[in-house]
C-alpha positions as a Python dict, from the first residue, in 0.01 Angstrom:
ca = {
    (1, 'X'): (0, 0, 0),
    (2, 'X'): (-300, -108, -131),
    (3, 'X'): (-604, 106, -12),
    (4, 'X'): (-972, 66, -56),
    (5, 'X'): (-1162, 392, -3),
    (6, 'X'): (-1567, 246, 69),
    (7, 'X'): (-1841, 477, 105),
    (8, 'X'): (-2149, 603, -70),
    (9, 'X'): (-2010, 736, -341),
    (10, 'X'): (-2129, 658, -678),
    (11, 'X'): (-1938, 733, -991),
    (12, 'X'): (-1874, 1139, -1118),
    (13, 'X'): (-2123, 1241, -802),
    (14, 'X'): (-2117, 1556, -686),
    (15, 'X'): (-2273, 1529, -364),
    (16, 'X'): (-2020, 1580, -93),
    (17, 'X'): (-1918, 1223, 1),
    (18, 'X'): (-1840, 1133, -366),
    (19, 'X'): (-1651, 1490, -392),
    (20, 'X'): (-1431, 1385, -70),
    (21, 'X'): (-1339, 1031, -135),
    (22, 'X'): (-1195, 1141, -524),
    (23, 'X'): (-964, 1388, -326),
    (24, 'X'): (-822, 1160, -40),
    (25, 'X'): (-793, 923, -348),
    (26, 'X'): (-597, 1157, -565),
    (27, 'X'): (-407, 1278, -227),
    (28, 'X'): (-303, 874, -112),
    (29, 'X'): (-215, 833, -484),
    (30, 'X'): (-8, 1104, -499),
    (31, 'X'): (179, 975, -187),
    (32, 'X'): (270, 629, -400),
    (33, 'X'): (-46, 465, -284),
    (34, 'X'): (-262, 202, -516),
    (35, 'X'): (-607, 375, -431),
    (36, 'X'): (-967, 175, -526),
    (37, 'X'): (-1290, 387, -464),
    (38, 'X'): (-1607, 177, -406),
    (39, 'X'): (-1937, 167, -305),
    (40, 'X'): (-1935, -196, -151),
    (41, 'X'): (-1653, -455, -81),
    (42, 'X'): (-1526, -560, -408),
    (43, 'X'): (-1389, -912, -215),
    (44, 'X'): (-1032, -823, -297),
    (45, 'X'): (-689, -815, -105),
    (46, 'X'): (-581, -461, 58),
    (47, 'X'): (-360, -341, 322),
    (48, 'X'): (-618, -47, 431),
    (49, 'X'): (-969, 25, 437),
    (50, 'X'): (-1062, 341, 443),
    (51, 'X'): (-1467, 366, 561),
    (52, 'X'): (-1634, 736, 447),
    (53, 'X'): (-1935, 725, 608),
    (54, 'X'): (-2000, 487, 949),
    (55, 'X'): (-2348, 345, 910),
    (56, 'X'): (-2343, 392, 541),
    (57, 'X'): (-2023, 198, 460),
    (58, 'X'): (-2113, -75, 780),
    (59, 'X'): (-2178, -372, 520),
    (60, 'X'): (-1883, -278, 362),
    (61, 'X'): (-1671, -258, 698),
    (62, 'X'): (-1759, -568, 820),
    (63, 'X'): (-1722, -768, 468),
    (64, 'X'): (-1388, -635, 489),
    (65, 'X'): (-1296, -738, 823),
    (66, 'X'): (-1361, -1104, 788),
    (67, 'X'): (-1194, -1099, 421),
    (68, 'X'): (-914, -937, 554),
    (69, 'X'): (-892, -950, 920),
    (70, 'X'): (-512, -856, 943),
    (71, 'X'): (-553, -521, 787),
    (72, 'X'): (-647, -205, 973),
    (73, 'X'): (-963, -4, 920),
    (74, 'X'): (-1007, 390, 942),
    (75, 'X'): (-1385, 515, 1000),
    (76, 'X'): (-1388, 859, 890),
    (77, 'X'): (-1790, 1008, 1043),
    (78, 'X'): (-1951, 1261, 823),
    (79, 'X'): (-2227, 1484, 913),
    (80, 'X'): (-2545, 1227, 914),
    (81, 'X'): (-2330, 998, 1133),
    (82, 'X'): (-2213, 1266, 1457),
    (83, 'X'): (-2511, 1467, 1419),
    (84, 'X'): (-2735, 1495, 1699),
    (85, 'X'): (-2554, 1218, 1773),
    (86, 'X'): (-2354, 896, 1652),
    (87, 'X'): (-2675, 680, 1795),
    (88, 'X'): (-2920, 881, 1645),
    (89, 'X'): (-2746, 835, 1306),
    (90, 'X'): (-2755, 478, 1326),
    (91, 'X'): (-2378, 400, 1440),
    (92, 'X'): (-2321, 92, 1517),
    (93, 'X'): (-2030, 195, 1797),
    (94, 'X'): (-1893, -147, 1806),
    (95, 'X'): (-1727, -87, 1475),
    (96, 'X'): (-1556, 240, 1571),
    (97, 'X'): (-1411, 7, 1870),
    (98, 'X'): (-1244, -197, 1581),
    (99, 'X'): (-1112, 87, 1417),
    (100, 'X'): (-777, 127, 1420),
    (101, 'X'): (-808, 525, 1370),
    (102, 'X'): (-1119, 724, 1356),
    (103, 'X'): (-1115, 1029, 1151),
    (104, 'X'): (-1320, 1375, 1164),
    (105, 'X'): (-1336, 1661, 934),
    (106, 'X'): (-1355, 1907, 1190),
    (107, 'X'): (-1206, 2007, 1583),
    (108, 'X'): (-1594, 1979, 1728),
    (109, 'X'): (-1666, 1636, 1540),
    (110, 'X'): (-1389, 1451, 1869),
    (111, 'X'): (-1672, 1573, 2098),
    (112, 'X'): (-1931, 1340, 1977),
    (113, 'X'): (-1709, 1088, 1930),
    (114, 'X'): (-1699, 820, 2294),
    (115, 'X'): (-1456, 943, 2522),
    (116, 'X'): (-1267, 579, 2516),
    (117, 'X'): (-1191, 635, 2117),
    (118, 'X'): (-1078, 988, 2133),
    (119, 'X'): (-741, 892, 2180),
    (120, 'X'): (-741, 730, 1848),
    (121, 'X'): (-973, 983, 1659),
    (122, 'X'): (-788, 1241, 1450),
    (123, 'X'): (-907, 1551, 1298),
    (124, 'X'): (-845, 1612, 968),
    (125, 'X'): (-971, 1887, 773),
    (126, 'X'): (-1059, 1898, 361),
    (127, 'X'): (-841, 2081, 124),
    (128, 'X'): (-911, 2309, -146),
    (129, 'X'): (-616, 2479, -399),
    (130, 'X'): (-671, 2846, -444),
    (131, 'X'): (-976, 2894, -667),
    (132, 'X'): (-973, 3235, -890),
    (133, 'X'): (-1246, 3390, -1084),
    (134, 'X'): (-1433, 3655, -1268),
    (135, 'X'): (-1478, 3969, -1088),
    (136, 'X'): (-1802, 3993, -862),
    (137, 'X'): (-2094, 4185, -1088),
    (138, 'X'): (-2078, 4567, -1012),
    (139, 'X'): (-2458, 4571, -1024),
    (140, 'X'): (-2556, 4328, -802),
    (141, 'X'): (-2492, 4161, -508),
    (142, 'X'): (-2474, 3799, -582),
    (143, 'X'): (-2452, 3532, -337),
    (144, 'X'): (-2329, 3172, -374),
    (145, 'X'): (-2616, 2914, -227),
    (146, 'X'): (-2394, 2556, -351),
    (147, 'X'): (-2652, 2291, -194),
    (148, 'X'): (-2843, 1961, -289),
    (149, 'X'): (-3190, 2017, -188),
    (150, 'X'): (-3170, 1757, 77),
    (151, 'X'): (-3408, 1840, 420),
    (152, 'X'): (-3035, 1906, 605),
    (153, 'X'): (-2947, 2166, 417),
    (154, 'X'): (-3247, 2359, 484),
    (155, 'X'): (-3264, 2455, 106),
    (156, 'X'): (-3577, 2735, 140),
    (157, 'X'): (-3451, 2885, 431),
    (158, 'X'): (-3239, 3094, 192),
    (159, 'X'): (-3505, 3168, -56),
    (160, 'X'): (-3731, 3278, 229),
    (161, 'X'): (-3502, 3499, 375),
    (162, 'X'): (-3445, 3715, 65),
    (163, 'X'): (-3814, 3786, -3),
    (164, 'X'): (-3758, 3990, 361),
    (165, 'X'): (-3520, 4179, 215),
    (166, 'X'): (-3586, 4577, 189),
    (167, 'X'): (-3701, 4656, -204),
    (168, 'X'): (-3365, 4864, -259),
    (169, 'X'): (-3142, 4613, -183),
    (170, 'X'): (-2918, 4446, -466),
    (171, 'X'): (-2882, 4145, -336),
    (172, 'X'): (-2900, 3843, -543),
    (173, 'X'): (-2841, 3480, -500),
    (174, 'X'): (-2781, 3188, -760),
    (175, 'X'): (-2840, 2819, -608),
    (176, 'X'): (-2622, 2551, -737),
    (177, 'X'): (-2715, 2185, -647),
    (178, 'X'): (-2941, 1893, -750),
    (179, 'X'): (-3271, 1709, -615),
    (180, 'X'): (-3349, 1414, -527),
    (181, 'X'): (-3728, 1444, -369),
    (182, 'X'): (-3976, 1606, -681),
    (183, 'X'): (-4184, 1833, -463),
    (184, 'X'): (-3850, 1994, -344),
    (185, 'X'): (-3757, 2026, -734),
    (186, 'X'): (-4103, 2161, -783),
    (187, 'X'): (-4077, 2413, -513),
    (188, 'X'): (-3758, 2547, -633),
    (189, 'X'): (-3828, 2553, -982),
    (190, 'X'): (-4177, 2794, -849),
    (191, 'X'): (-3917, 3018, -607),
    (192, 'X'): (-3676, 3076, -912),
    (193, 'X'): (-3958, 3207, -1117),
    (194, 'X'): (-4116, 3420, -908),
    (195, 'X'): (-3867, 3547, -660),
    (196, 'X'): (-3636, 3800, -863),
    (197, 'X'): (-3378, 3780, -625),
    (198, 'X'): (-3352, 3420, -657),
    (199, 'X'): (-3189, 3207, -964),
    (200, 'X'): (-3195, 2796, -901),
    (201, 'X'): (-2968, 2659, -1180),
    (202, 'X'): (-3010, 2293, -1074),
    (203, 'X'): (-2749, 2045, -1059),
    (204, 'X'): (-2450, 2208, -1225),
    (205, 'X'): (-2058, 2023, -1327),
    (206, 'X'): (-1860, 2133, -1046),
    (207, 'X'): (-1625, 2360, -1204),
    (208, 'X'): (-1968, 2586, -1314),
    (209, 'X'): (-2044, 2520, -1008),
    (210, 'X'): (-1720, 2698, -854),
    (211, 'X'): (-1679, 2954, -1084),
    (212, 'X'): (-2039, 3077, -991),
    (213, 'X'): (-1896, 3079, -602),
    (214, 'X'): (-1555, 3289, -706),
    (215, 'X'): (-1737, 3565, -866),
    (216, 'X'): (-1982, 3582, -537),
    (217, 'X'): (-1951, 3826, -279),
    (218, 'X'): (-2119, 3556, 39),
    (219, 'X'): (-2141, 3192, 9),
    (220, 'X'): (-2421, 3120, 246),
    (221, 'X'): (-2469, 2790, 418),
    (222, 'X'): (-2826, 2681, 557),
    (223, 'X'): (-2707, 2346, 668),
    (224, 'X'): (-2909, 2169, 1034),
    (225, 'X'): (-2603, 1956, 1048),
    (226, 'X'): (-2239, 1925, 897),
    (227, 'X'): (-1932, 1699, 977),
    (228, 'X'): (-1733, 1917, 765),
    (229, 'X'): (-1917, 2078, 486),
    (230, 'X'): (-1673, 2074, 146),
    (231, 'X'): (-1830, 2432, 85),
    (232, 'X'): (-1673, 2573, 381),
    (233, 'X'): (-1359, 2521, 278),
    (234, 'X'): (-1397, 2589, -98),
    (235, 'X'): (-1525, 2911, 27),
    (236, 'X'): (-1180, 2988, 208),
    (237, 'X'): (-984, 2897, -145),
    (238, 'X'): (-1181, 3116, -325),
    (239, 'X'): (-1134, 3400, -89),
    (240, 'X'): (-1530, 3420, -37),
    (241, 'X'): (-1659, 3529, 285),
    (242, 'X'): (-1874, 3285, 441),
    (243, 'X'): (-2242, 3320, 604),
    (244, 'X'): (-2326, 3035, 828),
    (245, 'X'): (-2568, 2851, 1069),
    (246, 'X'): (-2432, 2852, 1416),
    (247, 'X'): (-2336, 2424, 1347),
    (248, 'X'): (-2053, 2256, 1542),
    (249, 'X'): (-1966, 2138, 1176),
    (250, 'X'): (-1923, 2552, 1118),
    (251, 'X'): (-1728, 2640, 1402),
    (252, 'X'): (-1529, 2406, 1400),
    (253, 'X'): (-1400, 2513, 1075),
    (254, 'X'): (-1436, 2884, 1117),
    (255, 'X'): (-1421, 2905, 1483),
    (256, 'X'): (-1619, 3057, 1779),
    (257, 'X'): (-1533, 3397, 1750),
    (258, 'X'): (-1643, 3415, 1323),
    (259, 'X'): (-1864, 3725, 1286),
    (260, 'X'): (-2076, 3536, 989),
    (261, 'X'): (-2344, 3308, 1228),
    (262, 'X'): (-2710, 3277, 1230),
    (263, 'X'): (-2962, 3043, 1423),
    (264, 'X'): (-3055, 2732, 1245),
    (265, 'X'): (-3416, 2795, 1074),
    (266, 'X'): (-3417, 3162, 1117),
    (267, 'X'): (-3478, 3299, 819),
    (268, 'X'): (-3501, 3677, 980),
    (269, 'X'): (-3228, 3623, 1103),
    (270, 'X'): (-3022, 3491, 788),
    (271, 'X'): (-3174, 3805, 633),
    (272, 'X'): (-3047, 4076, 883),
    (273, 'X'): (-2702, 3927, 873),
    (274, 'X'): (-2708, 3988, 488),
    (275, 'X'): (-2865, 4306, 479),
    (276, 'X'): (-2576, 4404, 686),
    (277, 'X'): (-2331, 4219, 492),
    (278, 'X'): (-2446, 4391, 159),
    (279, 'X'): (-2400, 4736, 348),
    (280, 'X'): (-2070, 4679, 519),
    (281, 'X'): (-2293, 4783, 844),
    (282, 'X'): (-2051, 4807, 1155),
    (283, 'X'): (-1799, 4667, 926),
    (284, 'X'): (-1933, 4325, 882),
    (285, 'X'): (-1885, 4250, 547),
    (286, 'X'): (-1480, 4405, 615),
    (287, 'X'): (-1460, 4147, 911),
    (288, 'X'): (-1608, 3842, 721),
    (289, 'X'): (-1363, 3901, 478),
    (290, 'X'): (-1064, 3943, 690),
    (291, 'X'): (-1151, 3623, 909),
    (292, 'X'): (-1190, 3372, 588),
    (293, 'X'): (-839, 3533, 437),
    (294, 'X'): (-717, 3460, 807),
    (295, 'X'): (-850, 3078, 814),
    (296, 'X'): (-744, 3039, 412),
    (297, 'X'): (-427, 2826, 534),
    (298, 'X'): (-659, 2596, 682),
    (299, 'X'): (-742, 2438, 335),
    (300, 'X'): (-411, 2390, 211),
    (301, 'X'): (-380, 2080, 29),
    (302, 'X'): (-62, 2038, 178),
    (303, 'X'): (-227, 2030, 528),
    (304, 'X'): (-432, 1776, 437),
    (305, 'X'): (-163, 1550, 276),
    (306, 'X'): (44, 1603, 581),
    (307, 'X'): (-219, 1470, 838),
    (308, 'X'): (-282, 1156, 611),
    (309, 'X'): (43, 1064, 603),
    (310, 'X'): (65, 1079, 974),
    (311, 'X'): (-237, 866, 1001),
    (312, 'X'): (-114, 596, 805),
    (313, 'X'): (217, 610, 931),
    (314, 'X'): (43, 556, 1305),
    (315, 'X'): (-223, 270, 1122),
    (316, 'X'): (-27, 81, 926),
    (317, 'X'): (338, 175, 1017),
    (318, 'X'): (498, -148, 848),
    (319, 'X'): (421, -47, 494),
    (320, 'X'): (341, 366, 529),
    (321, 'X'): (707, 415, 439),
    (322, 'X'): (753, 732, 552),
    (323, 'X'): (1060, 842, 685),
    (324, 'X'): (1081, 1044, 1014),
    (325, 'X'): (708, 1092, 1043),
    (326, 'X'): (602, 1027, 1387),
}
């Protein structure tokens, strides 16, 4: 098939809409698939549109849909579009009722979703292969903080929570991730140089950027809102235990029962958990870990391949060519 991937996703970015439409593009590729990532509707010919982002990508859904009315269209909602709510987020639900499938990145993302599309929602969840490392740093306890300093990811809350951390503690954390608002940029840049616990490196190439999370000992997540965070998941390939705001976009990926939750805001909170963390106290830091190696299948690659070939089989079952899926 032909398939046009649309979303906001400009060229080489790192941000974590750009990050999953290069994946599902390598992953339909691989499958035999002639893939096209865009921004916009480029006015050609496909057999599939694939829509990252619901109000985002709406121009480009509906440009598509009267160039090419015969062909099906998957919606696929990210964070900014469930969360509080798909109205909230500017949804326009009359597209999702012209979806053909509607995809989610995560179990808890179906529950925003209107009960009449459920049926045709399916979850699937991102991929990472294994990702290996140096060694954590004997000296130090260094913690992985990969976020764009955007107002949903919180991006003090972490900063603030370390400065309430006892003066013995070894705890360090180095912040990975780019700006786009100046006073943000000018607040990190002042927390990097005078909190010694606290390194912001800026926007970094992603693979710096995951070799700094493989040599961690937490990856902590500070997010309001997530459909699905990208993180999460490289987290579980890397083998890092995960520390996480109590967000449907979490648990969904880590479940109800994970051990690693805070409140969202809390930064006393975020700090007790990794003061106990650092110390292994009642054997948190031993459960984190064995919790992430127990969710690690989740981001197989193969997983994810599996449940897009399923979805276009059920979308576009004339030309999916795939034997014996049902």
């Amino acid at each position: 098939m032909r398939i046009l991937v649309a979303g906001p996703v400009p060229a080489a970015s790192d941000y974590g809409n750009g990050v999953t439409a290069r994946r599902w593009a390598s992953l339909l590729g691989g499958l035999g698939h002639e893939v096209r990532v865009v921004q916009d509707y480029d006015g050609g010919t496909y057999d599939l549109l694939i829509a990252l982002h619901a109000r985002k990508s709406e121009a480009a859904i509906r440009a598509f849909r009267a160039a090419c009315p015969a062909a099906p269209i998957v919606i696929a909602l990210t964070g900014t579009d469930l969360y509080p709510d798909l109205v909230s987020g500017g949804v326009d639900l009359t597209l999702l009722e012209a979806a053909a499938r509607v995809v989610v990145l995560q179990p808890q993302g179906v529950l925003q979703v209107p009960e009449a599309l459920r049926s045709r929602t399916r979850v699937i969840t991102q991929s990472m292969p294994p990702i290996s490392g140096e060694a954590p740093a004997g000296d130090r306890f260094e913690i992985a903080f990969l976020a764009h300093a955007r107002p949903v990811k919180d991006p003090l809350l972490l900063s603030e929570a370390v400065r309430l951390l006892p003066p013995s503690s070894r705890i360090t954390v180095t912040h990975v991730g780019g700006v786009r608002e100046d006073d943000i940029g000018d607040r990190l840049r002042a927390e990097s140089a005078g909190n010694p616990r606290y390194s912001w490196l800026g926007a970094s190439p992603r693979p710096e950027a995951l070799a700094v999370l493989a040599r961690s000992r937490l990856l902590v997540l500070t997010s309001r809102h997530e459909g699905g965070a990208n993180v999460v998941t490289e987290a579980l390939a890397a083998g890092v235990p995960i520390v996480s705001t109590r967000i449907p976009g979490s648990v969904g990926l880590l479940g109800e029962d994970y051990a690693g939750y805070f409140p969202v805001g809390d930064a006393a909170a975020l700090a007790a958990v990794l003061d106990a963390a650092e110390h292994d106290r009642d054997g948190l830091y031993t459960q984190l870990r064995r919790q992430c190696a127990a969710r690690r299948a989740s981001a197989d690659p193969e997983r994810e391949t599996e449940a897009w070939k399923r979805l276009l089989a059920e979308a576009v079952p004339e030309k999916a060519g795939y034997e014996g899926v049902r």
